[in-house]
C-alpha positions as CSV (number, residue, x, y, z in Angstrom):
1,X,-85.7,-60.4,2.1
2,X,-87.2,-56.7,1.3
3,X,-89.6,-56.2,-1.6
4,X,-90.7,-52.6,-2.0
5,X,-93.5,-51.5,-3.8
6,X,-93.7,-48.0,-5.4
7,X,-95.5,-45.6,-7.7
8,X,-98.1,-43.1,-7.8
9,X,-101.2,-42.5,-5.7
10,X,-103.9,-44.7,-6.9
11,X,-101.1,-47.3,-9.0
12,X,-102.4,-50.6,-7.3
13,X,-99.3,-50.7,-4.6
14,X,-101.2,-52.0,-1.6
15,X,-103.2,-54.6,-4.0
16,X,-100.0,-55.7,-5.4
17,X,-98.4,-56.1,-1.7
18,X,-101.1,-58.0,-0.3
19,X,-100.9,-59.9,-3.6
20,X,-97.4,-60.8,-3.8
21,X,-97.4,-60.9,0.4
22,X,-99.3,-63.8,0.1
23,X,-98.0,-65.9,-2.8
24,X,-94.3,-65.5,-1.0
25,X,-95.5,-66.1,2.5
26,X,-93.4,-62.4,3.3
27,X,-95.3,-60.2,5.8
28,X,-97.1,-57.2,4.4
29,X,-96.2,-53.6,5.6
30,X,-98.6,-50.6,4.6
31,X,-98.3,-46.9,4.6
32,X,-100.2,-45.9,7.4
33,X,-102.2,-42.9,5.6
34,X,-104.8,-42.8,8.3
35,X,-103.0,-41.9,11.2
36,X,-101.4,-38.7,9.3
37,X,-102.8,-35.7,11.1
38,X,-101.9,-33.6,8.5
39,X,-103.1,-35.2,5.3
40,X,-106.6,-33.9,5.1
41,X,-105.6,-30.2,6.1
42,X,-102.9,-30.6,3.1
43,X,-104.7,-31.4,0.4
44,X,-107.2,-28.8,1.3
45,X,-104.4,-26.4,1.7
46,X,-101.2,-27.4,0.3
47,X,-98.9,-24.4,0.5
48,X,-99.7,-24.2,4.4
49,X,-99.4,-27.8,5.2
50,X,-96.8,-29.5,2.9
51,X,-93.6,-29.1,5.4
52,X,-95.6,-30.6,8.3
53,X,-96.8,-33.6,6.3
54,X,-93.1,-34.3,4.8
55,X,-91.9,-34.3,8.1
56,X,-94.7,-36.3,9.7
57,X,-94.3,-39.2,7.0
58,X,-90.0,-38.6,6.9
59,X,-90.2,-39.5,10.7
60,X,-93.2,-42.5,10.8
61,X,-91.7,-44.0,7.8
62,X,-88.0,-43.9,9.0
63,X,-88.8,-45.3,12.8
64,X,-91.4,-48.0,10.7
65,X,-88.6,-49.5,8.1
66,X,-85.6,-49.2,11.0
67,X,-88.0,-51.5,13.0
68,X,-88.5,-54.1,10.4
69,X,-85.1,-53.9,9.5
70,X,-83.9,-55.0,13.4
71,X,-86.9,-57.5,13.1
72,X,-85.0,-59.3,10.4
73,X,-88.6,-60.1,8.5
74,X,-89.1,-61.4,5.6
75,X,-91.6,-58.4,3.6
76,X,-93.2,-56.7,0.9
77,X,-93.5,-53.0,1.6
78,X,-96.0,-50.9,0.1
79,X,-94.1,-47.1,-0.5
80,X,-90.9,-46.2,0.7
81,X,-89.3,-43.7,2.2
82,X,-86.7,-42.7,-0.7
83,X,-90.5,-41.8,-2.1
84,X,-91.1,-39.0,0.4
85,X,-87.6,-36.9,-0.7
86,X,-87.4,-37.4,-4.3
87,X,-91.0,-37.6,-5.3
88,X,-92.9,-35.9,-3.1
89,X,-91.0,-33.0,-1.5
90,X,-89.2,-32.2,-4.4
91,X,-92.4,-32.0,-6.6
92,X,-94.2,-29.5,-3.5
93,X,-90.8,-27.4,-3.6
94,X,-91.2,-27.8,-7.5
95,X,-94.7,-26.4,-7.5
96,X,-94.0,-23.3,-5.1
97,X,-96.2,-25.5,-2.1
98,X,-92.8,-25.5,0.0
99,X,-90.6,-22.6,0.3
100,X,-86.9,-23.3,-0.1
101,X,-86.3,-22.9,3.2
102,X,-88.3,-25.8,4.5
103,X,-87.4,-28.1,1.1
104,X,-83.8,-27.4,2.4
105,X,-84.5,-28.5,5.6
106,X,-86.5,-31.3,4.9
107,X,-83.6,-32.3,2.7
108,X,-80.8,-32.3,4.9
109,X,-82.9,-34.0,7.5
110,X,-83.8,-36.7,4.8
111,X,-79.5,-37.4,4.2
112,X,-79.2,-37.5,7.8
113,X,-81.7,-40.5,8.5
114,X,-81.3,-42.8,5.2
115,X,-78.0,-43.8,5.7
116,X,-79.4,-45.6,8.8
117,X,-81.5,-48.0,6.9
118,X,-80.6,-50.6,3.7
119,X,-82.7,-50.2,0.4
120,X,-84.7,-52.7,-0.3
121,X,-83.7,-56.2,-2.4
122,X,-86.1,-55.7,-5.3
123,X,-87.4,-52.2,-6.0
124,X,-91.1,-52.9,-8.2
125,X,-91.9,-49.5,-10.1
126,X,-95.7,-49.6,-10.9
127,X,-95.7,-47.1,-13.5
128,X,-99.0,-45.9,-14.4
129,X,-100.3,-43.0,-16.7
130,X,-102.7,-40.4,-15.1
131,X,-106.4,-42.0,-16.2
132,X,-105.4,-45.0,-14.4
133,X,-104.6,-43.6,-11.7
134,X,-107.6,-41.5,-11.6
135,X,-110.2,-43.9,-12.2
136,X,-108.5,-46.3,-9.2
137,X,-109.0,-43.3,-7.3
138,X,-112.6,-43.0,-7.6
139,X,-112.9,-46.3,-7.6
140,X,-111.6,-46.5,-3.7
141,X,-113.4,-43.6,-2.8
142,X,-111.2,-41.7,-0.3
143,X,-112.6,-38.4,0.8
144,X,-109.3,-36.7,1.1
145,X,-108.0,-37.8,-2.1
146,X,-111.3,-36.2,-4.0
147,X,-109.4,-32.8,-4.5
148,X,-106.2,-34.3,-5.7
149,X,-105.3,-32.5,-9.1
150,X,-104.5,-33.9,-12.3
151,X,-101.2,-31.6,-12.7
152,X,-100.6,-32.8,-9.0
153,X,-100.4,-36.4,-10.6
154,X,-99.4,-35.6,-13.6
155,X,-96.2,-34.5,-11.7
156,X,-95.8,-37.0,-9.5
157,X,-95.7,-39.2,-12.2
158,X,-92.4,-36.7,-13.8
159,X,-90.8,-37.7,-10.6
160,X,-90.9,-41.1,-10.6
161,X,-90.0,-41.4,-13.9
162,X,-86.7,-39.4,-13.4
163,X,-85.8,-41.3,-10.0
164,X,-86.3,-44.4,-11.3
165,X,-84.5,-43.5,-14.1
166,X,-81.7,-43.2,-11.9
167,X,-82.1,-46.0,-9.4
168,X,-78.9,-47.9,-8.7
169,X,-79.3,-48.9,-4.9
170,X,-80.4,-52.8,-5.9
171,X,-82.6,-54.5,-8.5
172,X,-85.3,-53.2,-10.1
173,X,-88.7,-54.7,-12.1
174,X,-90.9,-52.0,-14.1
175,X,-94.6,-52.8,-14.3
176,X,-97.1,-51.2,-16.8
177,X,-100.2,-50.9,-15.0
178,X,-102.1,-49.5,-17.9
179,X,-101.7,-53.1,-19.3
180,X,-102.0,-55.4,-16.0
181,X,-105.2,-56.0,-13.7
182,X,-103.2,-58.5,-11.3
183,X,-106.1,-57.8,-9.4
184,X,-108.9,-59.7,-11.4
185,X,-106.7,-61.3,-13.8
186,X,-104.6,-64.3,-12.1
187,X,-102.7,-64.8,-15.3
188,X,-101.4,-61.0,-14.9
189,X,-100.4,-61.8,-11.1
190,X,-98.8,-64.9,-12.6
191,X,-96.9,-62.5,-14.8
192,X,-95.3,-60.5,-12.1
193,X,-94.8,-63.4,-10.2
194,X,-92.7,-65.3,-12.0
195,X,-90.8,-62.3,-12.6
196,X,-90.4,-61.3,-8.8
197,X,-88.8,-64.7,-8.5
198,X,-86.6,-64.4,-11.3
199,X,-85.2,-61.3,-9.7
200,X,-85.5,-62.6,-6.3
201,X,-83.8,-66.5,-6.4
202,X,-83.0,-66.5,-10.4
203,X,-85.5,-68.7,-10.9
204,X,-86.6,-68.6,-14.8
């Protein structure tokens, strides 16, 4: 069973893994943001550095979910790869910080490799307007992400909007984080939860 956990940066995905991880018993799997040797070069330069970061996070996060898949586990994953082509790329080759010529690339390498993994079970959108997601940002404090824009997130949040839009690889549960603090709140986690399992095992 595969729950994936998307959204913007700073939406609450790897609160709401370890959240839900933990209520189902599922192994958590997190994006590995640390080990990217290219992150804190690209936001302090993003029209140099936004080809080698796609293709840094295309090829972790490919080998990472092809892994898991073999294992046969049981997980909630916090982003995805689908995120990486239609959000992220796009929006950089969208915003002149990748030239055609590497979004084309990127692209074709991107069909090559999905149709090697399965999408996940249950898709969970947290969908989250841009002060949210700036004051979780500031809240966690991440020195890289200090220089993010707001038209960066802003953006982002136009992509999401338009792939979730037109998501038909499995099922799908929208969240409104401007209205949910499953972190502090257990009647908000109880929320989701119950909907998770309706998806899930059509339990209502």
């Amino acid at each position: 069973m595969h729950i994936a956990i998307v959204g913007n940066i700073g939406a609450g995905k790897t609160t709401l893994t370890e959240l839900i991880a933990r209520h189902l018993n599922f192994e958590a799997q997190f994006e590995a943001v640390e080990d990217n040797p290219y992150l804190e070069d690209f936001y302090a330069d993003m029209k140099r550095w936004a080809f080698n970061l796609q293709i840094f996070f295309l090829n972790s996060r490919f080998r990472h979910i092809v892994d898991l898949q073999n294992r046969g586990i049981h997980m909630v994953q916090d982003r995805t790869i689908y995120e990486d082509a239609y959000i992220f790329a796009e929006n950089l080759y969208d915003m002149g910080l990748m030239s055609a010529r590497d979004f084309e690339n990127y692209s074709n390498i991107f069909q090559s490799i999905v149709h090697y993994i399965k999408p996940p079970d249950l898709l969970i959108y947290l969908r989250a307007s841009v002060p949210t997601l700036v004051s979780n940002i500031q809240k966690r404090g991440r020195d890289y992400e200090s220089a993010i824009r707001l038209d960066y997130l802003s953006k982002l949040n136009e992509k999401y909007e338009k792939w979730i839009g037109n998501y038909t690889d499995g099922k799908l549960l929208i969240l409104d984080k401007d209205n949910l603090d499953f972190a502090n709140k257990p009647e908000d986690l109880g929320h989701i939860i119950q909907k998770i399992e309706a998806e899930m095992f059509g339990l209502f």
